[in-house]
N, C-alpha and C positions, 0 to 999 in steps of 0.2 A: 301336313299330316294326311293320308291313306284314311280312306271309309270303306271299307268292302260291302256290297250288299249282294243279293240273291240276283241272279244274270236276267230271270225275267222281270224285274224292277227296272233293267237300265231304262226301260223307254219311258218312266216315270219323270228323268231327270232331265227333262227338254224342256229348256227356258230356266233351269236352275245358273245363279252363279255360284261359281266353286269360292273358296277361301283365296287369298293370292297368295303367291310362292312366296318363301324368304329370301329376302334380299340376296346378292353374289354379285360382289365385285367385279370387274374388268379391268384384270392388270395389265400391266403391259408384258409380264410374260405369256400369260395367255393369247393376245394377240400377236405374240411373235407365235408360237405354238402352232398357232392356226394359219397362219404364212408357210412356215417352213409345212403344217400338212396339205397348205392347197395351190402351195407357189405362187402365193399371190402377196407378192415382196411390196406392192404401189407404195411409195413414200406417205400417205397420211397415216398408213397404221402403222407403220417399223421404225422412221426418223424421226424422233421424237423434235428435235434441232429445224430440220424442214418445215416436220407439220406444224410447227408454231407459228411458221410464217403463214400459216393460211388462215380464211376464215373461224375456221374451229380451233386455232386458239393453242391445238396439239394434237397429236395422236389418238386417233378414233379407231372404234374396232370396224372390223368388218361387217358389212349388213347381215352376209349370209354365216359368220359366228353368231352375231344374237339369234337368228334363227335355228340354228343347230343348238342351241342351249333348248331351245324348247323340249326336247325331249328328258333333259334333268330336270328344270324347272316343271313342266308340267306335272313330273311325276310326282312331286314331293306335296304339292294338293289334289290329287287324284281319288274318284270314285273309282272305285275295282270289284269290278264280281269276284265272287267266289270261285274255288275252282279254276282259276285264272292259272292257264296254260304258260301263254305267252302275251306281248301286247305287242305289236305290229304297227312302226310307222306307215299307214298310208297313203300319204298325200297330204300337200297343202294346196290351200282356194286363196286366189284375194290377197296374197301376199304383197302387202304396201311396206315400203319404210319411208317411215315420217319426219327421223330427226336420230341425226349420229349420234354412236355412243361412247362418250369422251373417255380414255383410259383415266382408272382411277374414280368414275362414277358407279351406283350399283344400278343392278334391274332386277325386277320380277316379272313374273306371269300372273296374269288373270285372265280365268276361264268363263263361260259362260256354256252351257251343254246347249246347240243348237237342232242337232237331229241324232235320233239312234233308230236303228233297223237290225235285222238279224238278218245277213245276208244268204248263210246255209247254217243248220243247225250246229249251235255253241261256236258261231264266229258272230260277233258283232260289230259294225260300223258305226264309229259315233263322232260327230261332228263336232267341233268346239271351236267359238269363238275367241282367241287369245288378242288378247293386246299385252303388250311388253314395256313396261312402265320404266321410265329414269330416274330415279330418286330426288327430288327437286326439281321437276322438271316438269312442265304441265302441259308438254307435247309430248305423247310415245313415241320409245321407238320403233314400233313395229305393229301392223295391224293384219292379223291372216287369220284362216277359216282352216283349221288343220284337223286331218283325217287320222283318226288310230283304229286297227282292227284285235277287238281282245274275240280270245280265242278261248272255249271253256272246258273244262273235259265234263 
């Protein structure tokens, strides 16, 4: 769920944690999806028959799909100014992956709001702490410092 507030509030929200995202599967059509857009065929995420033989048991997505979700996931608990133009991936900091993510398990996002600044008037930079959680899983997948710039009219 979306909170809109007033754009000179954002820097109120530094040290706030957000709500965490709703859960979303990792099927394994997904993970083909994201092969055939990055060409990146490696046998742990497409052979489902192979990657059994490996340590993970089967078929894991890829690092940099859970990271590219972050932009669905983040949005669906996101604070938002008003007047919000547009919202601008800017950057990721500190991007760790900690622990694959098995087709067939879910994830979410949690935020933490670490820094906001207003770069030039009605652009804002705000920094957010995400971790990317595995549903029954008590290592994340994923621990990064991700940059968004909202833009206000």
């Amino acid at each position: 769920m979306t909170e809109t507030i007033k754009a000179e509030d954002l820097p109120g929200l530094v040290g706030r944690e957000l709500e965490p995202s709703p859960w979303l599967e990792i099927t394994q059509e997904r993970v083909n999806q994201f092969a055939e857009a990055t060409n990146d065929f490696q046998f742990i995420h497409v052979d489902p028959e192979k990657a059994a033989q490996t340590p993970f048991g089967g078929p894991i997505a890829h690092g940099f799909l859970s990271l590219s979700l972050l932009s669905y996931l983040n949005a669906q608990s996101a604070i938002v100014p008003e007047n919000l133009v547009m919202g601008i991936n800017y950057g990721s900091d500190k991007v760790r992956y900690l622990m694959p993510v098995r087709v067939g398990k879910r994830i979410r996002s949690k935020q933490k709001v670490l820094e906001v600044s207003e770069k030039n008037p009605g652009q804002w930079l705000i920094k957010n702490a995400v971790t990317v959680e595995i549903e029954g899983e008590e290592t994340p997948a994923l621990v990064a410092e991700i940059l968004s710039m909202m833009v206000v009219a």
